[in-house]
C-alpha positions in Angstrom: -14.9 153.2 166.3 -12.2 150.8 164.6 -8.6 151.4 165.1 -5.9 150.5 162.4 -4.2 147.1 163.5 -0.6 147.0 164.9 0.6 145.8 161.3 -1.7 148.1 159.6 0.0 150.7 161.4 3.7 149.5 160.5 3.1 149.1 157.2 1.7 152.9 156.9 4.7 154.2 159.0 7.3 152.4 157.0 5.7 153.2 154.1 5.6 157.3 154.5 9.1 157.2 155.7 10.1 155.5 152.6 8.4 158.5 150.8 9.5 160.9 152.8 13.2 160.3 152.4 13.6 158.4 149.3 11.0 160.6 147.4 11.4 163.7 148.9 14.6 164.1 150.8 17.2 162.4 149.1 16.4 163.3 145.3 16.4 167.1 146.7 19.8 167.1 149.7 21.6 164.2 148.4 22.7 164.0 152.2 23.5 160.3 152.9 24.0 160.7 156.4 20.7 162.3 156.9 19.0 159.6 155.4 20.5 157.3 158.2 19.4 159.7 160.4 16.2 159.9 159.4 15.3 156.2 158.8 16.4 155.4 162.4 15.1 157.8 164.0 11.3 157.2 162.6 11.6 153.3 163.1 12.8 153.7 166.7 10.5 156.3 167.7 7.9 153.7 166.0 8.7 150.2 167.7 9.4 152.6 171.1 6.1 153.7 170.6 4.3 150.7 169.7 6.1 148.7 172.6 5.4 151.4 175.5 2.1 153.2 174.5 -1.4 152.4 175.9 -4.3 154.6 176.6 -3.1 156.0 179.7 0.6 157.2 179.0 0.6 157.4 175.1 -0.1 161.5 175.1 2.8 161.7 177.5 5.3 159.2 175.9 4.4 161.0 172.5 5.8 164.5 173.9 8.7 163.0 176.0 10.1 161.3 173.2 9.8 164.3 170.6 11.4 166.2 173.3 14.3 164.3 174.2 15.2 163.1 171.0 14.9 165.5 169.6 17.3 167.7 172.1 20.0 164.9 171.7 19.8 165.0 167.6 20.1 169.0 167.0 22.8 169.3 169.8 25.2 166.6 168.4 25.7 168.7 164.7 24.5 171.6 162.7 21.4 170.8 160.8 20.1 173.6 157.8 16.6 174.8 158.6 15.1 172.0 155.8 17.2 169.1 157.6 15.5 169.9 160.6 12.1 169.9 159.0 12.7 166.7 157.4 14.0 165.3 161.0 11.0 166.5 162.7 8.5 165.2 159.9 10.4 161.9 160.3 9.9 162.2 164.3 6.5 163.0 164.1 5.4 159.7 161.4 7.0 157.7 163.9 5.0 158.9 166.7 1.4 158.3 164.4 2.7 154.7 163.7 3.5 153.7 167.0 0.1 155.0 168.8 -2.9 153.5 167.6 -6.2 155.9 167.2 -9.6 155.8 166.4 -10.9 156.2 163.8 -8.5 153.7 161.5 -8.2 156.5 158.7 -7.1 159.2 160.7 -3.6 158.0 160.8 -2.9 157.2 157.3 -4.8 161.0 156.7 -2.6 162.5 158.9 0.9 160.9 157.5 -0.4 161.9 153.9 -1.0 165.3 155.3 2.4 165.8 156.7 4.1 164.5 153.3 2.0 166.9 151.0 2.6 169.9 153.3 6.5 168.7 153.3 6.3 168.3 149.4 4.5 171.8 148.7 6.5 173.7 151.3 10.1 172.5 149.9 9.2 172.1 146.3 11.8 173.8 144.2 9.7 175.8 142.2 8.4 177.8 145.5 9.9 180.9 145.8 12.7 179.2 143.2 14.7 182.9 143.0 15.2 183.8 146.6 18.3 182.7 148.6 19.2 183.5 152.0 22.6 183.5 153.2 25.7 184.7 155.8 27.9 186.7 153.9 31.6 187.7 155.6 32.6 191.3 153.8 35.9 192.6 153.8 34.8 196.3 154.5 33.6 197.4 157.2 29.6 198.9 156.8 28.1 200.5 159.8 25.1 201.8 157.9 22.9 198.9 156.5 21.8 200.8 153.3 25.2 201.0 152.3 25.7 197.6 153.0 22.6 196.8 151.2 23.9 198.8 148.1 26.8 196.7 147.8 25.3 193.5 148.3 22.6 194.3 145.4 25.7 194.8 143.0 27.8 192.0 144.2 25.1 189.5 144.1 23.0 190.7 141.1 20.2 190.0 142.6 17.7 192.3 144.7 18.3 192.6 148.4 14.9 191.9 150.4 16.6 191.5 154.1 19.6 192.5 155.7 21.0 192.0 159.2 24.2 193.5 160.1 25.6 190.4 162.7 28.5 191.5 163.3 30.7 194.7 162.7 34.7 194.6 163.3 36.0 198.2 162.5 39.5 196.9 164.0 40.1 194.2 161.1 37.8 196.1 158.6 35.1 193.1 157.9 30.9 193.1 158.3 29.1 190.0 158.8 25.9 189.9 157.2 22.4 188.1 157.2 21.2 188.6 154.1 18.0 187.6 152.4 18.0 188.1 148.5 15.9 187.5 145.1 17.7 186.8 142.3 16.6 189.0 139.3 15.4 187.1 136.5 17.7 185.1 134.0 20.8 185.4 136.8 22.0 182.2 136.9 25.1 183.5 139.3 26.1 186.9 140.5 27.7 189.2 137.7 30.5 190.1 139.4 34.0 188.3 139.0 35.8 186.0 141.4 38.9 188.4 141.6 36.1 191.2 142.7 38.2 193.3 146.1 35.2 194.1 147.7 34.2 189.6 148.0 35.2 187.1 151.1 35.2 184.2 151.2 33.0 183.2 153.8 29.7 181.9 152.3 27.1 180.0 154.2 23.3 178.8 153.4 21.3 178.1 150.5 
């Protein structure tokens, strides 16, 4: 069976990247930092690939590459769950562009696969209500369905996970996991900004 050519196999890498991050990422994260990320991680784990792989070692280069990269990228900062999905996806194109396989489609089929999956799975419109989110209280709440209570009336919204992740009865505060669906025509939570029972200490999406 044919393989794609070398510059076949360029052109198809640089060509997913591009819609990965400029038609999926950016218009969605606006994270220009990630995008510098991204484009240099997929065209160096590309022209390594291309450069060192050949029948014999390019299984093994493939998974030694997505292993140590990826180790030094998600130790150096925080990355949300969809930054790291993004970062893999990029890894992974990079990988298909720099090995060459037979059949010649099954590259290109495989790249287009990973970019629909990518663009169903972080659409906007999926799941567009729910929010998840670390949430500092400044009351103390040993029993989650109080907790729970008083989330569903600060946020407006109905609470469909909780995890209680920390619990400091000395300085009076709860730290929370908490996984909620906004109810319908909430724009923001109904409660004002002066509310006693808010902190400040927000984190997520």
């Amino acid at each position: 069976m044919v393989s794609m050519s070398r510059a076949a196999l360029v052109t198809a890498d640089l060509l997913a990247v591009t819609v990965l991050v400029f038609g999926l990422y950016f218009p969605r994260y606006r994270r220009r930092d990630m995008v510098v990320a991204i484009l240099g991680l997929n065209v160096g784990v590309m022209a390594v690939a291309t450069a060192l792989s050949t029948a014999e070692v390019s299984a093994g280069l493939g998974l030694g590459l997505f292993g140590v990269l990826s180790i030094i990228r998600l130790r150096s900062s925080e990355l949300a769950q969809e930054d790291i999905a993004y970062y893999f996806t990029a890894l992974a194109i990079g990988l298909l562009g720099g090995i060459s396989v037979s059949p010649a489609w099954v590259t290109p089929a495989l790249m287009g696969a990973i970019l629909v999956t990518l663009f169903v799975a972080d659409h906007p419109r999926l799941f567009a209500s729910h929010r998840s989110q670390t949430i500092t209280l400044d009351r103390a709440y040993p029993a989650e369905h109080v907790a729970t209570a008083h989330l569903e009336a600060l946020l407006g919204a109905d609470v469909t996970r909780l995890r209680i992740k920390k619990l400091d009865l000395v300085n009076d505060t709860t730290v929370v996991d908490v996984c909620f669906k906004l109810s319908r025509g909430a724009a923001r939570p109904d409660v004002p900004a002066e509310h006693p029972d808010f902190a400040g200490t927000v984190k997520g999406r």
